[in-house]
Structures are given as structure tokens and as C-alpha cells.
C-alpha positions as CSV (number, residue, x, y, z in Angstrom):
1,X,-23.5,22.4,2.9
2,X,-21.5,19.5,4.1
3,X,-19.1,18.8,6.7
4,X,-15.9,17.7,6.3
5,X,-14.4,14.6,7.3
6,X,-11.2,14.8,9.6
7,X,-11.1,10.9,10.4
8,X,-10.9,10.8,6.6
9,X,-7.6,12.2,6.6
10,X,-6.3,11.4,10.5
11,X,-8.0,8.0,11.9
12,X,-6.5,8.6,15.0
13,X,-7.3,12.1,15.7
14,X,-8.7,12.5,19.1
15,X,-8.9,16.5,19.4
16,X,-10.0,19.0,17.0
17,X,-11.4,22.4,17.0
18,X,-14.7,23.3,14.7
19,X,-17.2,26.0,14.2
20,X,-21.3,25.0,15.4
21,X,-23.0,25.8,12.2
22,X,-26.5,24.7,13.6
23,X,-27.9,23.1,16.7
24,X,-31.3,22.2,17.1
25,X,-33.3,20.4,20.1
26,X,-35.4,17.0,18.8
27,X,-37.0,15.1,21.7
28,X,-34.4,16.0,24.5
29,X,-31.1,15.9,22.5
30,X,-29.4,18.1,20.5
31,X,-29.1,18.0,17.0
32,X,-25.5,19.9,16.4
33,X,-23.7,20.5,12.7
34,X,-20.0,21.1,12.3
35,X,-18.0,22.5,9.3
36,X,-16.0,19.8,10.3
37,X,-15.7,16.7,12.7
38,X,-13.6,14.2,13.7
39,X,-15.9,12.1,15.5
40,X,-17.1,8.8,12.6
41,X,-20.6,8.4,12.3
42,X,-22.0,5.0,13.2
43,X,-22.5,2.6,9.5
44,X,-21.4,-0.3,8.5
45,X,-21.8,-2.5,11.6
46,X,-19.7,0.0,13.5
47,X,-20.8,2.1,16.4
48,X,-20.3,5.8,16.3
49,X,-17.4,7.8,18.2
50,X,-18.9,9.2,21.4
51,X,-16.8,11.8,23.4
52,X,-17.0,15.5,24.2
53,X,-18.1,18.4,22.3
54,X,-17.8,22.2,23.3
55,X,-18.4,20.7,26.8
56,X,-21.5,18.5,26.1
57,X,-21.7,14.7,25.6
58,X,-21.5,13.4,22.6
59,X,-24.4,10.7,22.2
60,X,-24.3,9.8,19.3
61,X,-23.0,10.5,15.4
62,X,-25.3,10.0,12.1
63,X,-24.5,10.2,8.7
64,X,-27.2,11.6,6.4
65,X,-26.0,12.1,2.6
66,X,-22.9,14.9,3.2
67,X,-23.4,16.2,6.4
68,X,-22.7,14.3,9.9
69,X,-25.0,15.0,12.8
70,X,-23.9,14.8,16.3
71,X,-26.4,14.4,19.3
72,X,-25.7,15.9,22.8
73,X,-27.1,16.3,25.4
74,X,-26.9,20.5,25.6
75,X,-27.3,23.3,23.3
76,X,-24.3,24.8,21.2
77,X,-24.2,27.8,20.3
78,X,-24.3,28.8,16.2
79,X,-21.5,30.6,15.1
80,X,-19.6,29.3,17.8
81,X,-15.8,27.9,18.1
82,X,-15.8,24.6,19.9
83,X,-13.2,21.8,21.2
84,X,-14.2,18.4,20.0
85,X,-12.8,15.2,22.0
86,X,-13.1,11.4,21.1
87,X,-13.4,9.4,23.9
């Protein structure tokens, strides 16, 4: 599994549309996967996008080997078809 990496291939994509392939709660946040994202993880000195997500703020965005975990502050549903926006 990984997720892949719209800013990759569009730095200035602000919208995008991806399927929730997980979402888990962890001490009052929401640990949400995408098959694919457009929001940049924070590394390398820089801080991480932050925006909107299937109607839930984005909190922040962490890297961990392939996949890119975003934290909000409600549950998204698996399976699910959300709108992703970069604030």
C-alpha cells in the first residue's frame, strides 16, 4: 500500500478528489489514509499543508515510509469518495 503523491506532479494543486482507504481515531484525532493526496507532509524544515478534507480539518500531514497520514479532527468514512482542499 502507498499513497500517491499529487504535489509530486502539480505543486500548486489546491483541490483534488481521493478515496478514504482507512481512518482510525488515536488520542482525539483521526488518523485518515488516501490512495492519493495532494496535501505535502511536513519534513525537511517545512510545515505540513493544513486545509480541508471530506469536510474535516486537516491538522496535520506525516510521512511514514510510502504512505502519508493526515490528522483531522472527524472520522472518514472507508471506502469513501472525498474532496480534499489546501488551505
Amino acid at each position: 500500500m502507498s499513497t500517491t503523491r499529487l504535489f509530486d506532479q502539480d505543486a500548486y494543486l489546491g483541490e483534488f478528489e481521493a478515496t478514504v482507504e482507512r481512518s482510525v481515531c488515536e488520542g482525539g484525532m483521526y488518523r485518515v489514509l488516501l490512495d492519493q493526496t495532494a496535501f505535502f507532509p511536513e519534513g525537511g524544515g517545512q510545515y505540513a499543508d493544513t486545509g480541508v478534507l471530506g469536510g474535516m480539518k486537516v491538522l496535520d500531514v506525516q510521512e511514514k515510509g510510502d504512505l502519508i497520514i493526515h490528522y483531522t479532527d472527524g472520522e472518514l468514512q472507508p471506502d469513501t469518495e472525498v474532496d480534499g482542499a489546501i488551505n
